[in-house]
C-alpha positions as CSV (number, residue, x, y, z in Angstrom):
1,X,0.0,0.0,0.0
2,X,2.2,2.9,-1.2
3,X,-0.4,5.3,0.2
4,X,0.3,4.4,3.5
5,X,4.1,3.7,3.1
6,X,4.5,7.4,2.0
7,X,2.8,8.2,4.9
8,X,4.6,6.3,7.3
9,X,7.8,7.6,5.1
10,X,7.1,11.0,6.1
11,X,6.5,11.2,9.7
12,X,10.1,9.1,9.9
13,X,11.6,11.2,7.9
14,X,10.5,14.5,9.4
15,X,12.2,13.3,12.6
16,X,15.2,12.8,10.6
17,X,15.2,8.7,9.7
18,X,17.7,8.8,6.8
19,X,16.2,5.8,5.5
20,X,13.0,7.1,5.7
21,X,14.0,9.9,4.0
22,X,16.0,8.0,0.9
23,X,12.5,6.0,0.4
24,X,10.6,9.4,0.6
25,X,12.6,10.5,-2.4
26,X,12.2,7.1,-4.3
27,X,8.5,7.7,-3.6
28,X,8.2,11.5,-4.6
29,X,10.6,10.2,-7.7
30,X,8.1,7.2,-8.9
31,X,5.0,9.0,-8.1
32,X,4.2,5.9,-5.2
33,X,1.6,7.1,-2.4
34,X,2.1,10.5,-3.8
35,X,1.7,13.0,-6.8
36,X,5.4,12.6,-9.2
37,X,7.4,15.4,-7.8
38,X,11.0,15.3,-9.0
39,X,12.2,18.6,-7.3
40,X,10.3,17.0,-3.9
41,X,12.5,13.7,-4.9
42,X,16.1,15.4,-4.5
43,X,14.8,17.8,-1.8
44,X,14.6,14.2,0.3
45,X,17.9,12.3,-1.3
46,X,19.6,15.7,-0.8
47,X,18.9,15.7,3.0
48,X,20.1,12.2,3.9
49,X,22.5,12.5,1.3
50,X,24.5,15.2,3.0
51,X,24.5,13.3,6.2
52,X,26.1,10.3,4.6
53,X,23.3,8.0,3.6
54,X,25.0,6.4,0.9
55,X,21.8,5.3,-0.7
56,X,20.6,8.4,-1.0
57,X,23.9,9.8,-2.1
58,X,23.7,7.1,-4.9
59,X,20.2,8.3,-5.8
60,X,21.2,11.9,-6.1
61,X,23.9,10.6,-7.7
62,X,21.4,9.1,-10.7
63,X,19.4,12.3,-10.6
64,X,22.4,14.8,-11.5
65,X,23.2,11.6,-14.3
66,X,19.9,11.7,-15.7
67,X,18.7,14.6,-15.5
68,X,15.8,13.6,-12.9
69,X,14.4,17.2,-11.1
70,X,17.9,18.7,-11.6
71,X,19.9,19.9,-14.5
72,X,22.3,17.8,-16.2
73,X,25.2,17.8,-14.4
74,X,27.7,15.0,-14.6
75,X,30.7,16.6,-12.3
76,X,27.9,16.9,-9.4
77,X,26.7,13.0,-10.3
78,X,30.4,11.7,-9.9
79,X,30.7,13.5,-6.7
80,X,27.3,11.4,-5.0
81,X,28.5,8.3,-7.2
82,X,31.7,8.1,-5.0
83,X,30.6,9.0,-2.1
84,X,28.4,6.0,-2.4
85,X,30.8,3.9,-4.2
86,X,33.2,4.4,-1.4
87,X,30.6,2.7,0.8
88,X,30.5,-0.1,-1.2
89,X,26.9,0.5,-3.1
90,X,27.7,-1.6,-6.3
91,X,25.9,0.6,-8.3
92,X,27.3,3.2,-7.5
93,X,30.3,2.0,-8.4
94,X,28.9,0.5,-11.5
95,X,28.2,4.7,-12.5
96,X,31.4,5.7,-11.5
97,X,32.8,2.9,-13.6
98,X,30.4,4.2,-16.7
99,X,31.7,7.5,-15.8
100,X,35.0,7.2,-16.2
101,X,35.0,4.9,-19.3
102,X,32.8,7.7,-21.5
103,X,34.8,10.8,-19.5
104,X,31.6,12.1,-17.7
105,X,32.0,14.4,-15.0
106,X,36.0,13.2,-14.9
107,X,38.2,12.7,-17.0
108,X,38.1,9.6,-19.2
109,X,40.2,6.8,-17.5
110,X,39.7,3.3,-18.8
111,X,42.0,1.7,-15.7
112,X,39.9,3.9,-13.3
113,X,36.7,2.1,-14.9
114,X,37.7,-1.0,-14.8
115,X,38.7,-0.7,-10.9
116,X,35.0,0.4,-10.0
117,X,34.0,-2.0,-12.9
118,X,35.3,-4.5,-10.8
119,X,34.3,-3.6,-7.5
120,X,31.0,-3.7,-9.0
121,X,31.6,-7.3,-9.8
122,X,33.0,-8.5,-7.0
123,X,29.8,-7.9,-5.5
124,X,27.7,-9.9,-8.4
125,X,26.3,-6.8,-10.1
126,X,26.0,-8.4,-13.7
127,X,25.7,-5.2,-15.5
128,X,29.4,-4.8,-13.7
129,X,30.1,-7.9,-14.9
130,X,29.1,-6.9,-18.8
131,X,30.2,-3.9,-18.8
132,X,34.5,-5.2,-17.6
133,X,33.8,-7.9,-20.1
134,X,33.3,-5.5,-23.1
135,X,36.3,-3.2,-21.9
């Protein structure tokens, strides 16, 4: 009941849950128990982010990659993607990895991919996995 889970989302998050407060963005981002709000969506990743949630720093992370309720930016995307990365979120490390092969946001590094490639795969992420065996 995503009505219900937003609303349970909220209150935890208001009192600072940084959980809560990643899953309030992934709701506000998918529209789930509330109206599709991307600039609500990186409010919420934003605030745990900067407290060292690394989900959420991961999530911001995608929105500054994508485009989602923010600009373009892939310098600000790198910067979430390591934090997160650096915490051992495999898809974080994954992005980073993408990053650095195509020289988004950093400068392009094929050795540097294939060390967060391989991170990535380390941990099972397949699309890791793909992505090293194609480099």
């Amino acid at each position: 009941n995503y009505d219900e889970a937003f609303l349970w989302y909220y209150k935890a998050a208001q009192n600072n849950d940084l959980d809560a407060q990643d899953q309030l963005g992934l709701c506000y981002e998918m529209g789930r128990g509330v109206e599709k709000n991307l600039e609500e969506a990186v409010k919420w990743y934003r605030r745990a982010a900067e407290q060292g949630y690394a989900y959420a720093q991961y999530h911001l992370g995608n929105c500054y990659h994508e485009g989602s309720g923010v600009n373009l930016d892939y310098a600000e995307a790198v910067k979430w993607y390591r934090d997160a990365a650096e915490k051992g979120i495999s898809m974080a490390q994954c992005n980073l990895g993408w990053c650095y092969e195509h020289g988004e946001g950093v400068e392009k590094n094929i050795e540097e991919a294939k060390k967060w490639y391989q991170l990535a795969s380390d941990q099972g992420l397949e699309r890791a996995q793909a992505r090293l065996e194609k480099l």
